[in-house]
N, C-alpha and C positions, 0 to 999 in steps of 0.2 A: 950599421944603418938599418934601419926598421923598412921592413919589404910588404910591398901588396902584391897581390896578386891580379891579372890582367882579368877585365870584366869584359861581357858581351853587349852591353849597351851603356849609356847616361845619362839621364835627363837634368836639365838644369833649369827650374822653373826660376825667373826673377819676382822675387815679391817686390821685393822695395828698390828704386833705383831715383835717380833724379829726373830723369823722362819719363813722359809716355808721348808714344807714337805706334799707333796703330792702322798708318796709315800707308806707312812708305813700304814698297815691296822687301821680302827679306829672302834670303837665300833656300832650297827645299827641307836644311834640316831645321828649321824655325819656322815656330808656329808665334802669331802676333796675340797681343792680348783679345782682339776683338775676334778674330777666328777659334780662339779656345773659346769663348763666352759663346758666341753661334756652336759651335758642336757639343756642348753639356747642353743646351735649351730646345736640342734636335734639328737645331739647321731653319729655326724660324724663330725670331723675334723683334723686338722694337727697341730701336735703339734710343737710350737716355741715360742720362749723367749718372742716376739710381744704379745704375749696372757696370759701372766706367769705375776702373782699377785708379788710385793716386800716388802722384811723382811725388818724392820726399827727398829733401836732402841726406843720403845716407844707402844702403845699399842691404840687401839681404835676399839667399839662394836657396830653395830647398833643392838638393839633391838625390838621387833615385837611380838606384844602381844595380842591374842585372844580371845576375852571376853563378850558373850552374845551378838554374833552377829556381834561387831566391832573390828576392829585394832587400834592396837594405834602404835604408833611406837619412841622413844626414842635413841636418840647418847648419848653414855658415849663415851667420851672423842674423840680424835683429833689424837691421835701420833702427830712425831715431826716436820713437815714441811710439805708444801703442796702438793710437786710435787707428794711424795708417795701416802698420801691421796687419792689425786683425781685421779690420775694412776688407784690404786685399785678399790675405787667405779667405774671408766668406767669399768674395765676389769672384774667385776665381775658382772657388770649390772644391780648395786641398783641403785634405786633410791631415792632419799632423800626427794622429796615432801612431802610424809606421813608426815615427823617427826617435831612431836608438842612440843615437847622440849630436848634441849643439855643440859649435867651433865658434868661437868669439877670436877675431882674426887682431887684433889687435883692441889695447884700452881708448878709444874715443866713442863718444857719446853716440855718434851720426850711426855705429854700427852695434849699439849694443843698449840702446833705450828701453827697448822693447822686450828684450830677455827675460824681464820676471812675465809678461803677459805671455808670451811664447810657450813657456813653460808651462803656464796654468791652461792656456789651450790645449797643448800636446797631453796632458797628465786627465785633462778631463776627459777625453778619446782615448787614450790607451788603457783605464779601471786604474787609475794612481799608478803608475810604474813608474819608479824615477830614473833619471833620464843621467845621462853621463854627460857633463861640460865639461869641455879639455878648457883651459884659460892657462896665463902664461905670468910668474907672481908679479912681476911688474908694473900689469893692465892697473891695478888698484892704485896705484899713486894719483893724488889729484895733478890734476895737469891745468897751464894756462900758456897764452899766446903774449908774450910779450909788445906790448904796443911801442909805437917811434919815438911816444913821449916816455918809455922806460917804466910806465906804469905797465901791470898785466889783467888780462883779461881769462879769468877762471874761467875753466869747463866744469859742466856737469861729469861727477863721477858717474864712472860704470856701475852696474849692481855688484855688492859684495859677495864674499865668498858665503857670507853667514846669510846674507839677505837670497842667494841663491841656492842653499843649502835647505832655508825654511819652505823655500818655493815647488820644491821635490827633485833639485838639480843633486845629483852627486859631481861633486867639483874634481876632476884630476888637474891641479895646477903644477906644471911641470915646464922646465925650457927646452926639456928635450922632445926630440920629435916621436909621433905616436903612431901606431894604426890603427883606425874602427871600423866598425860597422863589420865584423867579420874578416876584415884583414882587405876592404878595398879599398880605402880611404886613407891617404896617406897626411895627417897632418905634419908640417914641416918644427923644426927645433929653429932656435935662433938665426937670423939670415945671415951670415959674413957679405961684407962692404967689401968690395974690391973696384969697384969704376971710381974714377977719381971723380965723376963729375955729379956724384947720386949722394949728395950728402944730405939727404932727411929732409924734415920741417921746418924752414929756419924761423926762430923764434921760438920753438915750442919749448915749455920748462914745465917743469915737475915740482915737487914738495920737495923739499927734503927730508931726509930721514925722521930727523926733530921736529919737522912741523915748524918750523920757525921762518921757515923762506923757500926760496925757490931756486933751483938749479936747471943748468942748461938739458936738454933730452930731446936732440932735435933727430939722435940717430932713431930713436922708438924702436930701440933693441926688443921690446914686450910682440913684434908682428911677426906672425906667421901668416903661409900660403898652405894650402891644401893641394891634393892632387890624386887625378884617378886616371889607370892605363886602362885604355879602350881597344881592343883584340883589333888589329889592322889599320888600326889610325895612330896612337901613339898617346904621351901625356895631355893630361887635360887641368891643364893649370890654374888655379881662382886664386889670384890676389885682391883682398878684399880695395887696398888702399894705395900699394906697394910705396909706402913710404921710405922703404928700402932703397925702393929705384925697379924699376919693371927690369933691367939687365940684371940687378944683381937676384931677384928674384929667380929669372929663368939661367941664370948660370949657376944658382946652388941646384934647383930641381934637373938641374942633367948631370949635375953631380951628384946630387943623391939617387937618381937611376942611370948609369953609365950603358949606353948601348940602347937606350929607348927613344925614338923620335918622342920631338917636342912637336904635338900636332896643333896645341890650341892654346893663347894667355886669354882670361876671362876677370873682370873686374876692372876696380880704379884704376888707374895708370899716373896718378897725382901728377899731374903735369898743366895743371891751372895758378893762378895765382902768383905765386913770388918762384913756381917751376916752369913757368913756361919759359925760364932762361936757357932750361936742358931740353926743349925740345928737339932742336936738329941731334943731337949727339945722343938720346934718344931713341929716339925713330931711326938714325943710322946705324945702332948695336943692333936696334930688335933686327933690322933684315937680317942679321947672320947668324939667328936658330932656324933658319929653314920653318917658319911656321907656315900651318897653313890657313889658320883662321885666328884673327886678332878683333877677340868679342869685349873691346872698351866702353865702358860707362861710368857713371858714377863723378866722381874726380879729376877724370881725365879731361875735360876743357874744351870749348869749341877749335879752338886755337892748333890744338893736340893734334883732334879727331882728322881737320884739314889736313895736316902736315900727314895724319899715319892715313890718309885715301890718297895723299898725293901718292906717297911711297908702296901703298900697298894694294890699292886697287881694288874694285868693288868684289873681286874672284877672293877675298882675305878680309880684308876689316868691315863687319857685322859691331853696329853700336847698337849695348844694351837701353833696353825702355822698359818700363816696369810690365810686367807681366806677358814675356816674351818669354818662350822655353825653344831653346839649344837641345834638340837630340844628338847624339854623338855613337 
């Protein structure tokens, strides 16, 4: 199993998410999108739309991470098209030169639209450096949602290995799991299913091999989770989507670190739509990793969000909003 090594901080800035809320109080290690915009502008300014971060369907983290002395800095994921994207990184005032490699968390469009504009921002800040994409061979199949009348409904593909190779990505596509960024950054290898009740997408289908039809892929074997250990707090988990299942997610990452608290799940939680059947059974696993902060957005559903504040209480579940950053 591929080892990191425990860092001194984290930061996890939200670009893209399906909210914004800038208004409702949040916990002391979250900063809101409108108190970062007041502290880059000196603690005066006027407030209007012109300055205001945008919700998107789809989700994307820059990462920034601490570690005897250095930064390393990591993107998981993209959201779903550019214009947001890069809207937010200006208006928020990152910059992407730092970042020594992008994590494409799984193949759907909502988290990997933006990937070739991503690149060409990061590549014009760093003097052309290409940049390392871990992706998982999978992600590339077209994929569609099967509709009730048995017709399907095509997604947009992700960008290619070729289309992100021309972009200045150096692609490592592999199912096995990785570490970068200097060895803090743990991305995950294939997720094993084990809850009986977390069975994927239903509907979702692929291409076939031949091109000639479509087959079932509701398990989306192609998602990975990342994870970084924070010196006194424990793992810091980001499932982009967990279409896995958020249990099966956080029972492989304590299995792939035995003896490390699980301090935080960050990301989708898919538990909208045709999931909110697994909500109670759900919400009843996650109580028993002991977490101490459950930072849901994205995916996860109003419906979800209720059920995990009933269960966990304003002292634990932090909902993400786009341009919210988690110190850790």
């Amino acid at each position: 199993m591929t080892a990191i090594a425990p860092v001194e901080s984290l930061d996890i800035q939200i670009i893209v998410d399906n909210v914004t809320d800038s208004l409702s109080s949040v916990p002391s290690f979250i900063e809101t999108e409108t108190a970062g915009l007041a502290r880059r502008r000196g603690g005066a300014w006027v407030l209007g739309g012109g300055c205001l971060c945008c919700a998107a369907h789809g989700l994307s983290c820059l990462l920034t991470i601490r570690s005897g002395g250095r930064s390393h800095s990591v993107l998981f994921d993209t959201g779903p098209e550019d214009r947001v994207f890069e809207q937010n990184v200006s208006r928020l005032g990152l910059d992407l030169g730092p970042v020594e490699a992008m994590v494409l968390s799984h193949g759907h469009w909502d988290h990997a639209g933006a990937m070739l504009r991503a690149l060409q921002i990061a590549r014009d800040r760093n003097g052309g450096r290409r940049i390392p994409c871990y992706v998982h061979p999978d992600m590339f199949r077209s994929r569609a949602a099967r509709l009730p009348d048995g017709s399907f409904r095509p997604m947009e593909d992700v960008p290619s290995v070729a289309e992100l190779e021309a972009q200045g990505g150096t692609v490592v596509c592999t199912r096995e799991p990785q570490s970068v960024a200097g060895g803090t950054v743990f991305v995950s290898g294939e997720i094993p299913r084990r809850t009986p009740f977390e069975t994927g997408l239903p509907g979702q289908h692929r291409r076939t091999e031949d091109g000639t039809g479509w087959e079932p892929d509701e398990l989306l074997i192609d998602e990975r989770f990342v994870a970084v250990n924070v010196q006194g707090k424990g793992l810091v988990v980001l499932s982009a989507c967990s279409h896995a299942g958020a249990v099966n997610v956080l029972h492989h990452a304590r299995d792939c670190f035995p003896g490390v608290k699980l301090h935080a799940v960050l990301g989708g939680l898919h538990l909208s739509g045709t999931n909110e059947r697994v909500i109670p059974q759900t919400v009843e696993a996650l109580q028993g990793f002991g977490l101490d902060v459950v930072a849901a957005g994205h995916c996860t559903g109003w419906r979800a969000m209720t059920a995990l504040a009933n269960a966990f209480g304003e002292g634990k579940l932090t909902p993400l909003a786009v341009g919210k950053r988690l110190r850790f």
